[in-house]
Structures are given as structure tokens and as C-alpha cells.
C-alpha positions, 0 to 999 in steps of 0.5 A: 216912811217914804217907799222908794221901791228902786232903793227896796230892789237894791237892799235884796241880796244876791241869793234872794234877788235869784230866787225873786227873777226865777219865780218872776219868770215863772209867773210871767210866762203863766200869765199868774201875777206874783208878790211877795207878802207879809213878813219878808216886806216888813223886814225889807222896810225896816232895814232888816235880813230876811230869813224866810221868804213869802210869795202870794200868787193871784191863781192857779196855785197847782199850775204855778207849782208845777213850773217851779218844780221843774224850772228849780228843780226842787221839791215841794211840799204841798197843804190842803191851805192853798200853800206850799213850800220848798227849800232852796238854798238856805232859805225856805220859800212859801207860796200861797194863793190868795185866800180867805179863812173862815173859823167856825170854831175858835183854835179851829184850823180855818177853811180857806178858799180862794180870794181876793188880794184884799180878802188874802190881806184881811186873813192875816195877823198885823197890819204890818205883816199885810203888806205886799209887793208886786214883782213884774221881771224880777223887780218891785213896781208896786207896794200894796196896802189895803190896812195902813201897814205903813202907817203902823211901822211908822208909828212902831205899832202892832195892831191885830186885824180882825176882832176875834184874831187872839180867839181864832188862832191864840198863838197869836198872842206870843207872836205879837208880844214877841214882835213887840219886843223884837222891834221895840214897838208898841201894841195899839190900845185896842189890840193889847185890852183883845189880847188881855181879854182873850187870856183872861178867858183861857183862849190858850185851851182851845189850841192843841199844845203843841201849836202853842209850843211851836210858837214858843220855840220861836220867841226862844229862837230870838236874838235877845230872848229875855224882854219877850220872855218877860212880857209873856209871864208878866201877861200870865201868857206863859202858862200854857206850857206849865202853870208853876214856873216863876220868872224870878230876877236870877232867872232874868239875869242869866237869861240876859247874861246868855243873850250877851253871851251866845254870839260867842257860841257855835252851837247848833241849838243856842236856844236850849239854853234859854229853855234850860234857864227857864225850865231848869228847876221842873222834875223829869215827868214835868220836863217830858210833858215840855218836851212833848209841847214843843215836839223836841227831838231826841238829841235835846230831850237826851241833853236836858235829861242828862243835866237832870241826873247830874249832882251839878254842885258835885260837877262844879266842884269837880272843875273848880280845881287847878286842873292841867290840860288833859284832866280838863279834858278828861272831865268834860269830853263826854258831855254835850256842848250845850251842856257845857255852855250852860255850865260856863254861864252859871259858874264861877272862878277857877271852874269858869276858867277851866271850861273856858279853856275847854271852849277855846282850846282844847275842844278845838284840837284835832288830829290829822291821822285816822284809823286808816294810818293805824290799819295802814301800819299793820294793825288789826281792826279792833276797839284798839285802834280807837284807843290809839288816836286817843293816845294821840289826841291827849299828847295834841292836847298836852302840846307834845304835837304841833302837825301831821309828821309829829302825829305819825311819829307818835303814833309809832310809839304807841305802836310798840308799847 
């Protein structure tokens, strides 16, 4: 892979290229010299978006934060790792100081202190995320590789850097066969039997679940999900959440099925999905402990535990039916989106048609009047007034209504009954 640093400044977007000259002024005029590392140089050389982005600093991380504080004028969220990180615009940017990490007990957080640029390489995970670009006036000038990172992107390979890597930090292990699959590598020899042989020796216990869980969450945050998945059970590197749960065929095809299909989807959290694909099966009291290793928030935990207190063949049939409109609508308003997405992917015939057109149209009508027309016309506040828009909204869906006029128009005659 030959590194043309001029075509890397061409490939950085224009939000990014902002964020990289702001801080580059910053450390030029603090004399502090400024990379950008790790993950975010490894998807610059593989052609691919940057979501997230890393800085490394060679000294004086206080000072250096300070002016970025004041210059950008955001707020930063300061470890007692030497790093820290703020957002700014939809990106969230870390800033480290060059460091080394000494474990003195494996899943232990490391103890960190300041170090060289080689040092700061060597802590790291992958050859391929040590990688680092120097930024002088906003722009690369040099790409630094102390562990032939880019030989290894050459070659597709995940090598793990140090011996006891996979002991040290076992989330790891998701992380590197999560890589393996996103980019279609392969783990070196060496690293795989390290990974193997750290799973066999039960690494996963040393580390509290909920590091584990969060590291998971991430592989369920892919874009195609199912290869990763796959790897890790086949590894028996999925059993640190629960020992009992089996990646059958059927489950595989759904989980392939939705990673085809959730580009279709706006949802906030297309990855509850998968983990419902996955997970579907397990009891209440098994879920909440899942629930507490990847810390989920309420709004999940509710959704998940709806599904679980519903006849779902009941439901299913319940849709099946020639259904008009609003009777779909009836059916399926109260429930969650998610739920719904769900719903469609495992469904069949008439059932997958009427949730269909519950996605497609009728979830997406809405009216133009609020309650302030209807308190505008003389009426009370009260329950009542939502029971009106209501009205409205079902005589939208059954097509009655085509703009603001026909709404207000309408909304008189609910007035008067």
C-alpha cells in the first residue's frame, strides 16, 4: 500500500478537515505536536468514513486542553488515563497524551504514565490501529509506524501487539474478531492460537460484565452483524453474557435477513433488533441480567419486556387478517417501532403486508392542527382535546383529509357532535 499523504488530506471531509486545522492551531501555538492515531488512520487507509476521531499529543495534556476548551468552546470530559474527550459536531473526539500501561493484574484498568510515541504504539491493541499521522498547519506530513501496521493492512491481517493482550483486557478478543469480519481480514497465526488459548483459560472472568457487554454492543452496532456474531459463538467467545444460548441456522438467517433489511429503517436503535434475534428465547430474569451487562436504558429494557408479555402467535394472527386502514392502525399505534420492525421480519403473508403498509403509510401521516386550534375555537382544556386530533388523524389515515384546510374543516364537525 503506497501512502500518498496529499491524496489522505483530499479524502478528509469538510467537518473533519475544521476540527483537524482548530486543533493544529492549537498545538502550534503551544509548541505541543499533534497526530492523529489509531482507528481513524486505519479507515483514512482503507478507504472508509471515519466516525469517531483520535488525537495524541506528545506533552502537556492539561495545558493543551484548556485551549481547546476556550478556542471551540466545548466541554470536555476529562480521565485519570491521560485522555479526554468532547463533542463537536456529530463526532466525538479523543485526545490522549502519549502513555504507557502497566497491568499488574490481568482485567485490571492499567496504570499509565507518560511516554514516548513508540511507547503510546506498543500499549496498543493491533498493529493496524498503531498507526499515526502527524498534523503540522492542518495537514498530514508524516505517517509514523514503529509495528508494520501497514504491512498488515497490506497483507488483511489482525495481529495483536503484545503477548498477554487478550490477558490484560479480554474485550479484546470481540474486538479483533469483530474486525476480522468488518474488513474481511484475517487474524495472524500466532494471534488466533493467543486468542484461543486465553478463552479456553476462562480470560473472560477476570473483566466486570459490563466492560464485556459494552464491547459487545458494538459488534451489535455493525453494519452486517451476523459473520461477527457467528465467529464469536463458534469461538465459545459468546458465553460471557450467558452460557445457554445457541446460534441455530434460523437464527442466523433472520439475523442476515435484518442486516439486508434495516437500511429500510429509521430507528433510533437498529441494533435492538439483533439482540432481540438473538436473545429472543431467554426468560424475563435472564434478560434483566443481559439487560444490566450492556447497561441498556430504560426505553430498551421496556421494549424487550413488552415483547416478552405478548401471545406473539396471537398478535400475528391478530394482523393476518384483510384489515382496512385504520384497524391496522388500531392494532399497531400503541406499539414501539422496534417492535414492529421485528414483527415484519419474522411475519408472513397478509400480516407482513398490513405492517408493511403500517411502515410505509400510515405510520408516516400526520396532521397539521394541534391543540391550540381546538382551544382556539372555543374549547376547554381537557382529555377531550386529544380525543379530537384523534378524530382527525383516523379520518387522515382513512384518506378523507389531504391538507391543513380539510383538517380544520373536519375538526368543526367533530366540534359540534
Amino acid at each position: 500500500m503506497k501512502i500518498d499523504l496529499n491524496l489522505l488530506n483530499k479524502r478528509l471531509t469538510p467537518q473533519i478537515r475544521g476540527i483537524v486545522e482548530g486543533l493544529s492551531a492549537i498545538s502550534k501555538r503551544l509548541n505541543i505536536k499533534l497526530y492523529l492515531v489509531g482507528g481513524p488512520v486505519r479507515d483514512l487507509l482503507l478507504k472508509r468514513d471515519a466516525i469517531d476521531l483520535d488525537f495524541l499529543i506528545d506533552s502537556s495534556l492539561d495545558k493543551f486542553l484548556e485551549s481547546v476548551e476556550s478556542d471551540l468552546d466545548v466541554e470536555i470530559e476529562k480521565t485519570s488515563f491521560l485522555t479526554a474527550k468532547f463533542k463537536f459536531s456529530q463526532f466525538v473526539i479523543d485526545i490522549a497524551q502519549a502513555r504507557k500501561e502497566i497491568y499488574l493484574n490481568f482485567g485490571d484498568l492499567p496504570q499509565v504514565s507518560p511516554a514516548t510515541l513508540e511507547e503510546d504504539a506498543k500499549r496498543r491493541d493491533f498493529t493496524i490501529n498503531s498507526l499515526m499521522l502527524e498534523i503540522k498547519d492542518g495537514c498530514f506530513v508524516e505517517l509514523i509506524d514503529y509495528l508494520k501496521g501497514v504491512e498488515d493492512l497490506n497483507r488483511k491481517i489482525i495481529r495483536v501487539i503484545g503477548k498477554n493482550s487478550f490477558y490484560d483486557d479480554s474485550t479484546r478478543i470481540i474486538r479483533a474478531l469483530r474486525y476480522e469480519k468488518r474488513f474481511n481480514f484475517t487474524l495472524a497465526d500466532d494471534t488466533f492460537e493467543q486468542l484461543k488459548s486465553a478463552i479456553s483459560k476462562n480470560v473472560f472472568s477476570t473483566l466486570s460484565v459490563q466492560r464485556l457487554g459494552a464491547e459487545f454492543l458494538r459488534t451489535l452496532k455493525e453494519e452486517n452483524i451476523t459473520p461477527a456474531i457467528m465467529r464469536l459463538w463458534q469461538l465459545t467467545a459468546g458465553g460471557f453474557l450467558t452460557g445457554d444460548i445457541e446460534i441455530t441456522p434460523k437464527m442466523c438467517n433472520l439475523l442476515k435477513k435484518w442486516d439486508k433489511l434495516k437500511k429500510c429503517f429509521e430507528l433510533d436503535d437498529l441494533w435492538l433488533i439483533s439482540l432481540i434475534i438473538i436473545y429472543k428465547d431467554i426468560n424475563l430474569s435472564q434478560f434483566n441480567l443481559i439487560a444490566e451487562a450492556l447497561e441498556l436504558k430504560k426505553l430498551a429494557r421496556r421494549i424487550i419486556t413488552d415483547l416478552k408479555s405478548l401471545d406473539l402467535e396471537e398478535f400475528l394472527t391478530s394482523i393476518s387478517k384483510r384489515l382496512s386502514k385504520v384497524e391496522i392502525y388500531d392494532r399497531l399505534k400503541s406499539i414501539d417501532t422496534h417492535l414492529i420492525a421485528y414483527f415484519y421480519l419474522i411475519s408472513r403473508g397478509k400480516a407482513k403486508t398490513n405492517l408493511r403498509t403500517y411502515i410505509d403509510k400510515i405510520s408516516k401521516v400526520k396532521i397539521t392542527i394541534t391543540g391550540e386550534d381546538i382551544l382556539a375555537a372555543g374549547i376547554a382544556e381537557g382529555p377531550h382535546v386529544g380525543s379530537m386530533l384523534e378524530k382527525v388523524l383516523r379520518a387522515k389515515i382513512r384518506g378523507e383529509l389531504r391538507n391543513r384546510k380539510d383538517e380544520i374543516n373536519y375538526l368543526k364537525t367533530v366540534i359540534l357532535d
